[in-house]
N, C-alpha and C positions, 0 to 999 in steps of 0.2 A: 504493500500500500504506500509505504511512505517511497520506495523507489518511482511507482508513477506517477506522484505527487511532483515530486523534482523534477520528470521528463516532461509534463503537464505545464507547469511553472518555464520550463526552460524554452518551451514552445510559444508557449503565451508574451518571453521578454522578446523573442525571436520574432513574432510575430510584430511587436510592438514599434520594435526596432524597426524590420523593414519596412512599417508605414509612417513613421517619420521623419527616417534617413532623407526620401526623394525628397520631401520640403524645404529640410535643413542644409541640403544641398543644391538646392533647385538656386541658378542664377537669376540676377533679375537684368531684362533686357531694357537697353534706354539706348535712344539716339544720342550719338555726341558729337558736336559739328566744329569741326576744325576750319583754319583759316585757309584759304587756296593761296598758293605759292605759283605764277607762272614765267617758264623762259623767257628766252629771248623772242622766240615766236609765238610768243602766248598758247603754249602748250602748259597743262598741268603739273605740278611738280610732285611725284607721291612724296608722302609723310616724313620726314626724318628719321630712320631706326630707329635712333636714341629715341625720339619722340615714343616711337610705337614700344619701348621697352618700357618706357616709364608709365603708360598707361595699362601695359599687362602688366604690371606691379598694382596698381590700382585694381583692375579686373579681378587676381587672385584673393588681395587680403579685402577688399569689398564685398566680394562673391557676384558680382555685376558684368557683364557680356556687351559692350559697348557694339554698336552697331555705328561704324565710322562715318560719316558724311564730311568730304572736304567743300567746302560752299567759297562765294564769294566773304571777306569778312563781315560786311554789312547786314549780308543777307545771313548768316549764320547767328549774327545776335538777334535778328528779328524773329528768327526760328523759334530761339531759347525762349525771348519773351512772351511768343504765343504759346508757349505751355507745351510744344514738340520736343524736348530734348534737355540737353545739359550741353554749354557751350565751352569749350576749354579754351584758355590763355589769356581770359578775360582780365583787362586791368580795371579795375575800380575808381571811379570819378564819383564828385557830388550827386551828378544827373543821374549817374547807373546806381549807386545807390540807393536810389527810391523807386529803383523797378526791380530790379535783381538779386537773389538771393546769392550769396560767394561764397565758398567753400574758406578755409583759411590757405595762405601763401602756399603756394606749392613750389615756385620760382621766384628769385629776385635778381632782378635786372640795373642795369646799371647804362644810362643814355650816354651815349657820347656824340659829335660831330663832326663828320665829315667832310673836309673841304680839299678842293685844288686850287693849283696855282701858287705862283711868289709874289710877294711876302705872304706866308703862314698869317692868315687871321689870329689875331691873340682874341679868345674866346674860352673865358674866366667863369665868366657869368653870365645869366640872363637877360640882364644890360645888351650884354654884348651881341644879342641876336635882333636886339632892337633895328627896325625896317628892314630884317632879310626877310629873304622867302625862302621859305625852311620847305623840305623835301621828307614825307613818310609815310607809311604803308595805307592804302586805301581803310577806312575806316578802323585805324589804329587812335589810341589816345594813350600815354604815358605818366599818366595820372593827374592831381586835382592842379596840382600848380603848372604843370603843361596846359590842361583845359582853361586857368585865366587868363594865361599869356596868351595864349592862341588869337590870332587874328588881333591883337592888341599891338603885344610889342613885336610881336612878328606876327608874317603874314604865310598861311601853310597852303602846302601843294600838295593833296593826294596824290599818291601813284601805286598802282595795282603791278607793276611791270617787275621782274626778274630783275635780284639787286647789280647784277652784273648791267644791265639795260640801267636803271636809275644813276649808276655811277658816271656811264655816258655822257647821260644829260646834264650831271656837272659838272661835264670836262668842257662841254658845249653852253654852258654860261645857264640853262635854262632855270636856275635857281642858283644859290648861293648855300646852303648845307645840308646834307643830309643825315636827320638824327637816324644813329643805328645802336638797336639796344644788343647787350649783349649778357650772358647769366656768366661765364665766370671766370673773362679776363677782369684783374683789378687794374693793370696798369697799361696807360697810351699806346707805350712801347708796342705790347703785348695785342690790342688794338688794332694799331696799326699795320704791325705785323699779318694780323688774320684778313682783315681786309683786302691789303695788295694783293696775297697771294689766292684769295676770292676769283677778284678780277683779272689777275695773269691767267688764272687755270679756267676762265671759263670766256672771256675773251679775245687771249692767245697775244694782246697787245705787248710791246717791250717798252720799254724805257717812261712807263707812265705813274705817278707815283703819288699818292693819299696821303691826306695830312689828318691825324686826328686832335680834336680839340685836349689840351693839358689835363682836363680833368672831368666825370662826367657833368653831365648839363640836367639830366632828369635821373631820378633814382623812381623803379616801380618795381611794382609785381605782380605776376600771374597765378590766375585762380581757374578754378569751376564755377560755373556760375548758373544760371536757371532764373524761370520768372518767380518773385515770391510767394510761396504758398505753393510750390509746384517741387518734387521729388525732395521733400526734406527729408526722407530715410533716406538718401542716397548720400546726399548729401555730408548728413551727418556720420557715415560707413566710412565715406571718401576720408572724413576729417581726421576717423578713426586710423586711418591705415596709413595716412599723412605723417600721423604722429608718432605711428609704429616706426615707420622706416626712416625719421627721421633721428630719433630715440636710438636705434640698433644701427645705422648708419648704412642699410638695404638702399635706402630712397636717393641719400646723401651721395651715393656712389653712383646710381643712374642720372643724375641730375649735372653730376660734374662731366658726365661725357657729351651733355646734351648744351651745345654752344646756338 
């Protein structure tokens, strides 16, 4: 009696078990719209690895199954806003504040500027960009004190084009600098260095040469983000596993290879 008791019991955990292993396991599927990157001939540019390692990092400790959509930027945050998705790389402004729900930091970025030609612009500060016309990614923004200065003390030029194409246009006078964020050179040198050899290697030009500004111009950072009231368990999961690998130094180590 008491042996079938045990087999009976042992069936019953058994049973137990496999009806809600598949729940506790089950991923949860959500759209995630990344920014589109294109050539020189406006051809699509796929994902970054790095990128795509850092979001199956998320995927795993989240237990979440992203369903990738690479969109125009614009059209990728209006996505998020209508309630379709979770938009990544999102920097945080006054204005997106009060639409947007954001995960915490997942990257922090650091603005610096881009110029050609002699003499090197000495560009210190914000001052200093006063009446140029600044050059950056189509519906980009690099936080709340880029958003007042914008069209204020300088005047900005969308461009949606391949950075090797925008570089062009500032050999060609069409603007005067181009902010380019970067997550984890700290120093000009180091800048500038990655830039030039950007543009040799995709190019093919010789003798052409980038000046970076002394020191960054805008400090931000990139989130997840969604309209408010929209995937807070996801959210809050993302924040979770955020914390984990940055804690154990998992996340730290996908994040330095992702330039």
């Amino acid at each position: 009696m008491h042996k079938t008791l045990v087999v009976l019991s042992g069936l019953l955990l058994a049973f137990g078990l496999s009806a809600v292993m598949p729940e506790a396991q089950a991923q949860t599927q959500v759209k995630l719209f990344l920014p589109e990157n294109l050539d020189s001939k406006g051809n699509q540019i796929p994902p970054d690895n790095n990128l795509l390692e850092i979001l199956a990092y998320f995927e795993r400790k989240a237990n979440v199954r992203f369903e990738k959509l690479i969109l125009p930027w614009k059209r990728a945050q209006v996505e998020a806003l209508q309630g379709n998705g979770i938009v990544f790389g999102l920097s945080p402004t006054p204005e997106r504040l009060k639409l947007y729900q954001y995960s915490q930091a997942v990257t922090k970025q650091t603005v610096w500027g881009i110029t050609y030609g002699k003499p090197k612009p000495s560009i210190k500060s914000l001052e200093d960009l006063r009446g140029k016309i600044v050059n950056i990614g189509r519906g980009y923004s690099y936080g709340s004190t880029f958003e007042e200065a914008r069209n204020v003390v300088f005047k900005v030029q969308e461009d949606g084009l391949f950075n090797s194409t925008r570089l062009n246009k500032l050999i060609s006078k069409s603007n005067d600098l181009i902010l380019w964020p970067v997550r984890q050179f700290k120093e000009a040198r180091e800048v500038e260095k990655y830039v030039n050899r950007l543009f040799n290697e995709h190019s093919g030009a010789q003798g052409v040469h980038f000046e970076v500004s002394d020191q960054p111009i805008f400090y931000d950072t990139e989130h997840f983000a969604t309209k408010k009231g929209q995937y807070d368990d996801i959210i809050a999961k993302l924040d979770r596993a955020l914390k984990e690998g940055n804690k154990n130094g998992t996340l730290a180590k996908l994040i330095k290879a992702y330039h």
